[in-house]
C-alpha positions in Angstrom: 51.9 78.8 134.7 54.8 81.5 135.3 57.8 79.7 136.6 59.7 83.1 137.7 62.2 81.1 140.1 64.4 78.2 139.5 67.1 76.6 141.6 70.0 75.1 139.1 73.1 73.0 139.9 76.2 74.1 137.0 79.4 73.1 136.5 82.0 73.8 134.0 83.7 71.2 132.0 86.5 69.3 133.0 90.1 70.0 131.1 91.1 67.4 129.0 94.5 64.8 130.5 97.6 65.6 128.5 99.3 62.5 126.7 102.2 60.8 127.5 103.7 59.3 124.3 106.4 58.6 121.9 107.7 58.3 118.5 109.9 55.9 117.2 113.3 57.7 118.2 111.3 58.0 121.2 111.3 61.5 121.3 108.5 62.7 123.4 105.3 64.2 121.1 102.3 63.7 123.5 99.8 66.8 123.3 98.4 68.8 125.8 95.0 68.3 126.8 92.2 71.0 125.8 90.3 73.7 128.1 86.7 72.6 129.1 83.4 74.8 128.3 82.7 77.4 130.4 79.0 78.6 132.3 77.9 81.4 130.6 74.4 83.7 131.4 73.0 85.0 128.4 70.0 87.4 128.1 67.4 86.8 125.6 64.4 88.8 125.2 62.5 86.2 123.3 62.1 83.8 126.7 59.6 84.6 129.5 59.9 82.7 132.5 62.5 79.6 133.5 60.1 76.6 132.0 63.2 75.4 129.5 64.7 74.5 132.9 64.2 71.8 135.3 65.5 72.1 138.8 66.1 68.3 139.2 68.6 68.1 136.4 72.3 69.1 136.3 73.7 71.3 133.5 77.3 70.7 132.7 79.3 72.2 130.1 81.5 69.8 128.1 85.0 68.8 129.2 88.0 69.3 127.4 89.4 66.6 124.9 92.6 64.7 125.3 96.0 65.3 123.8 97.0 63.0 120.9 99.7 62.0 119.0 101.7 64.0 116.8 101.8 67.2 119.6 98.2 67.6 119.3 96.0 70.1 121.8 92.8 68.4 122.2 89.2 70.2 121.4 87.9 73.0 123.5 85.0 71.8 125.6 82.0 73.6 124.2 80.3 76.2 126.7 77.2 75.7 128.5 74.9 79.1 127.4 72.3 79.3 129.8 69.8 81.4 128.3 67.6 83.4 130.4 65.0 86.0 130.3 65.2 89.7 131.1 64.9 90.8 134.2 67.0 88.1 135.6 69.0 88.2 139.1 71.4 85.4 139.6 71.7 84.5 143.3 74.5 81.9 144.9 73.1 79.2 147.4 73.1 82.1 150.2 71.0 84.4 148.3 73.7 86.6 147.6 73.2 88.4 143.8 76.3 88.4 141.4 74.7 89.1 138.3 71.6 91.4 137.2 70.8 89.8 133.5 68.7 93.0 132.2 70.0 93.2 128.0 69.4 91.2 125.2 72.8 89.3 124.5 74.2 90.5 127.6 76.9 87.7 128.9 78.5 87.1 132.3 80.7 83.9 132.1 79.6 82.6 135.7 82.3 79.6 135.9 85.2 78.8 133.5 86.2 75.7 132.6 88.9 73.8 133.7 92.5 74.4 132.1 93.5 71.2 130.1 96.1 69.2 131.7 99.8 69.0 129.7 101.6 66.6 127.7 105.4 65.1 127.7 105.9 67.1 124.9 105.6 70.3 126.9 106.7 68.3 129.8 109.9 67.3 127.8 112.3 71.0 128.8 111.0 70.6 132.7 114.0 68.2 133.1 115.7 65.0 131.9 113.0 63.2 133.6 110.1 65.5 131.8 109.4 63.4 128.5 108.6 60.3 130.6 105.5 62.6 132.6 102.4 64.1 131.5 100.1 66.3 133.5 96.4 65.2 134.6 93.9 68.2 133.8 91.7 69.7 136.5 88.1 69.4 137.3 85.3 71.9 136.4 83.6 74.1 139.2 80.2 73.1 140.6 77.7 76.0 141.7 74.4 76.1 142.9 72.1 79.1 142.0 68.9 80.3 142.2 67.7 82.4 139.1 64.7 85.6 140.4 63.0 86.8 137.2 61.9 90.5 137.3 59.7 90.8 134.3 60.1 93.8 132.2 57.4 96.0 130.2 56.9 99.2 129.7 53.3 100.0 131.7 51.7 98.0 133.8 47.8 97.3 134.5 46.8 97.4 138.2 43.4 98.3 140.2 41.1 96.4 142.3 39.9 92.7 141.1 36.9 93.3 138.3 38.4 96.6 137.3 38.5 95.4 133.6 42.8 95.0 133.3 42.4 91.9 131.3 39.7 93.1 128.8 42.0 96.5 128.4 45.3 94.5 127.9 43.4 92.3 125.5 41.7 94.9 123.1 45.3 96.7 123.2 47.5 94.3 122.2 46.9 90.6 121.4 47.5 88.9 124.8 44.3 86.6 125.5 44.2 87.4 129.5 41.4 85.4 130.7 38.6 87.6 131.4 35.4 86.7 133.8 33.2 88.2 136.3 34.6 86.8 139.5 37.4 88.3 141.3 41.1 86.9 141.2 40.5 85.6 137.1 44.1 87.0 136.5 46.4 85.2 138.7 49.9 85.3 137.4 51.5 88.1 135.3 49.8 88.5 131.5 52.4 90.1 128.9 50.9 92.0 125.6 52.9 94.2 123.0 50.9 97.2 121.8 51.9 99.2 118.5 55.8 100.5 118.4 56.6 97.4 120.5 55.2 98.8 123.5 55.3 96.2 126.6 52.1 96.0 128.8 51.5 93.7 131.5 48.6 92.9 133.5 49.1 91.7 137.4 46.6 90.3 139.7 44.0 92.4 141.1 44.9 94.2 144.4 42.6 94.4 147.3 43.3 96.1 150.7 45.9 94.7 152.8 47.3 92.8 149.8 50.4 94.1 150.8 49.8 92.0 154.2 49.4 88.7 152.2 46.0 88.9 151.5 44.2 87.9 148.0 47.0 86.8 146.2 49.5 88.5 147.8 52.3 90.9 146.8 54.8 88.0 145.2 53.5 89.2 141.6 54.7 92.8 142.7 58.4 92.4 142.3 57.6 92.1 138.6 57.1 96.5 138.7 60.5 97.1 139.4 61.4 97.7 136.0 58.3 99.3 134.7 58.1 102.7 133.7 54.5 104.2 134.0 51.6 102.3 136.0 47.8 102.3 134.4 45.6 102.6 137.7 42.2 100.8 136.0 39.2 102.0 137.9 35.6 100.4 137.0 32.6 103.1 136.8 30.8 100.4 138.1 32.1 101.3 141.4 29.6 102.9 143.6 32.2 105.4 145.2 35.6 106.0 142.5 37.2 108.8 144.6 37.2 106.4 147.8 38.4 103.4 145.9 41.2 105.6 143.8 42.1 106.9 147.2 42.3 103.3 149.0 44.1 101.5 146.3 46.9 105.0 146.4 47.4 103.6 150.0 47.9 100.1 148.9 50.1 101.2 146.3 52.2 103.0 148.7 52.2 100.3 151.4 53.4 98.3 149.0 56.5 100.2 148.0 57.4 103.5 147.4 58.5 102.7 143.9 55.3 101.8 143.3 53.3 104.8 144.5 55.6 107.2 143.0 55.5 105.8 139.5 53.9 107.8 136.6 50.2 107.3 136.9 47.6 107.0 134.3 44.2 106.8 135.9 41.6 105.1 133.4 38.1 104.6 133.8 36.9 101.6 132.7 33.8 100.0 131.2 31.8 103.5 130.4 29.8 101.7 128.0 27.7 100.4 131.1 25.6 104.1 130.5 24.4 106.4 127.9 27.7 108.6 126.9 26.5 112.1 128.4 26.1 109.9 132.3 29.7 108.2 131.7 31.0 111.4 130.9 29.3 113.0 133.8 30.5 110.8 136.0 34.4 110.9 134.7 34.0 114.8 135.1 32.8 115.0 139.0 35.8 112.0 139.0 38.4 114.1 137.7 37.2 117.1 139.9 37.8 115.5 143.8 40.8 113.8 142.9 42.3 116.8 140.6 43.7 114.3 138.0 42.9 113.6 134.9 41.1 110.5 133.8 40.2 108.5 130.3 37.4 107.2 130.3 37.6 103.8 128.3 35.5 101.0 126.8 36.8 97.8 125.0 33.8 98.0 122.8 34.2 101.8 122.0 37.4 101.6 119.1 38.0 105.9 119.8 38.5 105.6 123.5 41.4 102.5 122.7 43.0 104.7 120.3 43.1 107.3 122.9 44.3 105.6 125.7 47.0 103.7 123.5 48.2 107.6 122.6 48.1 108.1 126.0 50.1 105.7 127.0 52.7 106.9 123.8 52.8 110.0 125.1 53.4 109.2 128.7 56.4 107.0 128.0 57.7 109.7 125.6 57.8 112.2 128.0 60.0 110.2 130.9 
C-alpha cells in the first residue's frame, strides 16, 4: 500500500548545561555545554512513499552534551536527517507549505537545535561573581508536520479501467502491476523504469465523473503534477474509440487543466485481439476522426513495444 501522507511530530535536540567547576587554585575551568542536532529534510530518490515512518512515534534529534572539566565544550548533538522521497511538500499543522523537497540530496534544516548552555569558565570575565555561575542550555523546538508526496516520473499511463495500462507498464519496464479482467485491478500508483532510466507510472483507471469522486476518485491524480508527457491507453476492444477518446479528453480536462494540456501520446492497445490488416484498419479510420496520431500496441507483439518505447524517447526529447 502507497502511504503518500504522513503526519510527524519533530523536535530538535536540546543544548547541552554548561559546568560549574573548579581546580585546585580554584580557578574556574567548567566547559560550556554543546549545540543539540538539528531537523533536517533530505531528498532521496531511492524512497517511494513515507512507510519508514510511523505517525505515532516522535522523532527527536539528539541533545547536546555537557561541559566537563578541563574547559571542555561538550559533543554536538547529532542531527535528525529525515529522509524523504521526491515530490515531497512539507506542510505545518495549518497546512501551510514551507518546503517543496523535489532533488536528490536537496536539504532544508527545518529546526535547529538548541545553543548549548555556558560554563563558569566563560562565565568567569562577566563579573567578580561570574566563576561561581554557569548557564542552563535551552530546549529544542517541537513541530508538527504533515509530509504530501507528489510522485515523480517521466510519463504517465491513464485511460479508462481495462484499457491494458498495467500489461503496457509491465512489458516496458519491469514493474509487476497486477493485471486482471475486472475493472479498478490498479488501485494505487505503479512505478516502472524503462531503458535510459525513463520513469513510467501507471494510475487507476478513470471513468466519467471521476473527477466528481466517483470510481476511485481523483486523490491518485495529484501524483501528475510533475510528469511530463501523458500516454492516453485506449483498448480496440472498445466498440466506439473516437467517443471514448473524446469522453476521457473531458475528464482529463475537468480534472485539471494541467492535465488536459499535457503532451499526449494516444496508444491503442491490445491489437492482437484481430488479424493485423483489421487492427490496422481500425487504428487508421481512428487516427482519421480524431486527426491524431495513434500506435497501435500489443504486449505480445515485441515490434510495437520497441516502437512505443521510441515513442515515448522521442516525445520526452523534444520538450
Amino acid at each position: 500500500m502507497l502511504i503518500d501522507r504522513m503526519k510527524l511530530k519533530l523536535k530538535s535536540g536540546d543544548g547541552g548545561d554548561g559546568l560549574l567547576s573548579f581546580d585546585n587554585r580554584q580557578k574556574a575551568y567548567g566547559g560550556d555545554g554543546g549545540k543539540g542536532g538539528d531537523v533536517i529534510f533530505v531528498g532521496d530518490e531511492n524512497l517511494s512513499d513515507f512507510s519508514s515512518y510511523n505517525s505515532t512515534q516522535n522523532y527527536k534529534a539528539e541533545n547536546g552534551g555537557s561541559g566537563s572539566i578541563y574547559r571542555k565544550r561538550g559533543r554536538d548533538g547529532e542531527d535528525l536527517r529525515v529522509n524523504v522521497p521526491l515530490v515531497t511538500r512539507v506542510l505545518d499543522s495549518n497546512g501551510k507549505e514551507i518546503v517543496v523537497i523535489e532533488k536528490n540530496k536537496q536539504e532544508y534544516t527545518l529546526l535547529e537545535g538548541a545553543e548549548g548552555g555556558l560554563g563558569n569558565y566563560t562565565l568567569r570575565t562577566v563579573d567578580r561573581e561570574g566563576k561561581y555561575s554557569r548557564k542552563r542550555a535551552e530546549s529544542g523546538k517541537e513541530m508538527f508536520v504533515e509530509l504530501e508526496l507528489n510522485l515523480m516520473s517521466d510519463a504517465i499511463l491513464l485511460g479508462y479501467p481495462n484499457s491494458g495500462k498495467s500489461s503496457l507498464i509491465n512489458a516496458l519496464t519491469r514493474a509487476r502491476s497486477k493485471v486482471a479482467s475486472y475493472e479498478f485491478t490498479t488501485l494505487e500508483p505503479q512505478l516502472g523504469v524503462m531503458d535510459d532510466y525513463i520513469k513510467l507510472m501507471d494510475l487507476p483507471g478513470l471513468i466519467e465523473g471521476t473527477h466528481k469522486g466517483k470510481g476511485v476518485g481523483k486523490k491518485f491524480l495529484k501524483h501528475t503534477k510533475y510528469s511530463k508527457i501523458l500516454i492516453h491507453c485506449i483498448s480496440i476492444e472498445d466498440e466506439n474509440l473516437v467517443e471514448r477518446y473524446h469522453s476521457m479528453r473531458k475528464e482529463f480536462k475537468n480534472i485539471s487543466e494541467h492535465l488536459y494540456l499535457m503532451e499526449e501520446l494516444i496508444v491503442l492497445t491490445k491489437t492482437d485481439i484481430y488479424p493485423s490488416e483489421k487492427s490496422e484498419a481500425i487504428r487508421k479510420s481512428f487516427e482519421k476522426e480524431i486527426g491524431k496520431d495513434v500506435i497501435p500496441v500489443s504486449t505480445y507483439l515485441k515490434g510495437s513495444l520497441i516502437t512505443l518505447n521510441e515513442a515515448i524517447k522521442s516525445k520526452l526529447d523534444s520538450l
